[in-house]
C-alpha positions in Angstrom: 0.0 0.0 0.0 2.6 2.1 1.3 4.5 2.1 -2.0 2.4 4.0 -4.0 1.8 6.8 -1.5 2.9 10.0 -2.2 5.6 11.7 -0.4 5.0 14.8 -2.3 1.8 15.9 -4.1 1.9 17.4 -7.5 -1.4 19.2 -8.6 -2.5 19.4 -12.3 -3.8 23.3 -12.5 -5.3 24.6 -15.5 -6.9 27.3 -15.7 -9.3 26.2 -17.9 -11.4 24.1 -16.3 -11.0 21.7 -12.8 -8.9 18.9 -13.0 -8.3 16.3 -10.6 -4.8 16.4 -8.6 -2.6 13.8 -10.0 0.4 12.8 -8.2 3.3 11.2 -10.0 4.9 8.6 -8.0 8.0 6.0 -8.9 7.5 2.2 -8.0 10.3 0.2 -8.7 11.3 1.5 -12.3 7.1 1.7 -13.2 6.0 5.8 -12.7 2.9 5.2 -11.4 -0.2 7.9 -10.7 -2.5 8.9 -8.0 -5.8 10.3 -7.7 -7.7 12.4 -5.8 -8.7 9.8 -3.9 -5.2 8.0 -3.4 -6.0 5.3 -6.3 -3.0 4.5 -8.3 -2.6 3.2 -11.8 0.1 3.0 -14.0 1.9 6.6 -15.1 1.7 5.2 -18.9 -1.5 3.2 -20.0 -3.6 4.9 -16.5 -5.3 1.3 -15.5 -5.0 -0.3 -12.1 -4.1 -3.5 -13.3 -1.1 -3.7 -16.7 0.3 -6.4 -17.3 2.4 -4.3 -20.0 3.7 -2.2 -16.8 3.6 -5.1 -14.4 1.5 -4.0 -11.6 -1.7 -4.6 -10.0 -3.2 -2.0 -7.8 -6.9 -3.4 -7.5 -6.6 -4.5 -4.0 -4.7 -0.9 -2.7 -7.9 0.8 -5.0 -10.4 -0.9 -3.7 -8.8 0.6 0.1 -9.1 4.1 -0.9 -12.2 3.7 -2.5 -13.9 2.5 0.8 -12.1 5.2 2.9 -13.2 7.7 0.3 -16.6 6.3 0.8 -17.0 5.5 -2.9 -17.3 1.8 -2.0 -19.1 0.8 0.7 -17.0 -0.5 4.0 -16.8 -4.1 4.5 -17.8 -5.8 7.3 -15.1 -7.5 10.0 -17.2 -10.5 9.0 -16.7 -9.8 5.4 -12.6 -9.4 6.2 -12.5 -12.3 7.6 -14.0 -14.6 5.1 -12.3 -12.8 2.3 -8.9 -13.4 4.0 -10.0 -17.2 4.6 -11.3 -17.7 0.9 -7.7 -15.9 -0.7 -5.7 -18.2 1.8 -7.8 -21.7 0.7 -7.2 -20.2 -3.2 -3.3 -19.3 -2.3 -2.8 -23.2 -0.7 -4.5 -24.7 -4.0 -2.5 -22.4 -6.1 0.6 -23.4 -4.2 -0.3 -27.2 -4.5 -0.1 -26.4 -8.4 3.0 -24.7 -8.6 5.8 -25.9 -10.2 8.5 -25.7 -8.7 7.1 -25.7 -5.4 7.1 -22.8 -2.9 9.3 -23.3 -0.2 8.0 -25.0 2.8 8.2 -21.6 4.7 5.7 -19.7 2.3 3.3 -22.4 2.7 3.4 -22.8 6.1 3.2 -19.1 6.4 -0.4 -19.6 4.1 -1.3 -22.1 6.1 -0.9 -20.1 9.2 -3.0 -17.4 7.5 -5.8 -19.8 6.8 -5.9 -20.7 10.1 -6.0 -17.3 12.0 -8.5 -16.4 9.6 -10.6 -19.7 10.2 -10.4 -18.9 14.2 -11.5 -14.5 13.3 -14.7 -16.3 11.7 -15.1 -18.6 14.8 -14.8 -16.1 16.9 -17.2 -13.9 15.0 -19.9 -16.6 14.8 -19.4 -16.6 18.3 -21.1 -13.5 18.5 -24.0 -14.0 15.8 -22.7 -12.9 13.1 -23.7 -14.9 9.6 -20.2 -16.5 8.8 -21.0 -19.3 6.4 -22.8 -17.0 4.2 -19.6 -14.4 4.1 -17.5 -17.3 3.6 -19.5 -18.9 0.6 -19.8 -15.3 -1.2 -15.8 -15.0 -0.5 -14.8 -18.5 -1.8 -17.5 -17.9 -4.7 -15.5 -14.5 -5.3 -12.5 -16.4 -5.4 -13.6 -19.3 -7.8 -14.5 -16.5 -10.0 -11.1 -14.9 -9.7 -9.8 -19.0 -11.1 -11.7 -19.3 -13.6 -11.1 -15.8 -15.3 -7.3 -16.7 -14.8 -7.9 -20.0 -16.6 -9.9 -18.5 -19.3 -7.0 -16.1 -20.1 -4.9 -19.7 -19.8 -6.7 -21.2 -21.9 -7.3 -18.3 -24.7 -3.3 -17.6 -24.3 -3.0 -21.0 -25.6 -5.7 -21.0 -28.2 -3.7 -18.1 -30.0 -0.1 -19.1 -30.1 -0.8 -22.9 -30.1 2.4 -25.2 -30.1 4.2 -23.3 -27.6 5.4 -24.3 -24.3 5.8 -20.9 -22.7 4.1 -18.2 -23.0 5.5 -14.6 -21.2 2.8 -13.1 -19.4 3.4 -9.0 -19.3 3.2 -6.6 -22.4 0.8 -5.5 -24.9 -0.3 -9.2 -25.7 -1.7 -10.1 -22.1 -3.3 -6.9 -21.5 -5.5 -7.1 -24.8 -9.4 -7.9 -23.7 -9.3 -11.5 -24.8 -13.0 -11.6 -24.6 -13.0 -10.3 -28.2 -12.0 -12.8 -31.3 -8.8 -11.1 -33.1 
């Protein structure tokens, strides 16, 4: 979060008409944007997720957009089951993987998992509707996987043959909804 924030603001002013305050901040070697309300994107193609620039600020957004109020505040109940269902969609991702993470990162994923499993105990505890937060957060999730394996599968569709395919530049970041 931390590394898009700006330690000094520079505001677009134009006489003309109101813009927005922009702030032009360096992440690694990507120059990345802010917004008035402390969303980033990327300095060059101005989305929140590139895959041509390499980052992916949707989770950082989504932050600023619910303490700008644009996006309504979720729920401890709501944190909870989203950090359980991205820890059970990190392990299975893990189990995947090859090569394997290192014993440490899945232990460490594991450990995640389980402090969110005992958050969503203790919050059912006090009468709060867990196993529907956790089904909409898992279902969230299984949408995230098979969006991913769509662009897998449409990747491999257009350059057929190929073993490896670079994810990152102009060919990822094309809306592969659309036949080209």
């Amino acid at each position: 979060l931390h590394d898009c924030l700006p330690t000094t603001t520079t505001t677009n002013h134009n006489s003309n008409h109101a813009a927005p305050a922009i702030t032009t901040i360096m992440t690694g070697s990507t120059a990345t944007i802010q917004d008035e309300f402390r969303r980033c994107f990327c300095k060059e193609h101005r989305r929140d997720i590139c895959h041509e620039c390499r980052i992916d600020f949707r989770i950082t957004n989504a932050v600023m957009e619910e303490e700008a109020g644009l996006r309504k505040k979720r729920t401890p109940t709501e944190e909870a089951a989203s950090d359980y269902a991205m820890a059970v969609r990190a392990l299975r991702g893990m189990e995947r993987m090859s090569p394997r993470p290192t014993a440490e990162a899945f232990e460490q994923t594991q450990e995640w998992r389980k402090r969110s499993e005992a958050k969503l105990a203790e919050l059912k505890a006090q009468g709060e509707d867990v196993e529907t937060a956790k089904k909409l957060a898992l279902d969230k999730e299984l949408q995230s996987d098979n969006e991913l394996q769509a662009f897998s599968q449409e990747m491999i569709r257009r350059h057929p043959g190929q073993r490896e395919i670079a994810l990152g530049g102009t060919e990822s970041q094309k809306n592969l909804r659309t036949n080209h």
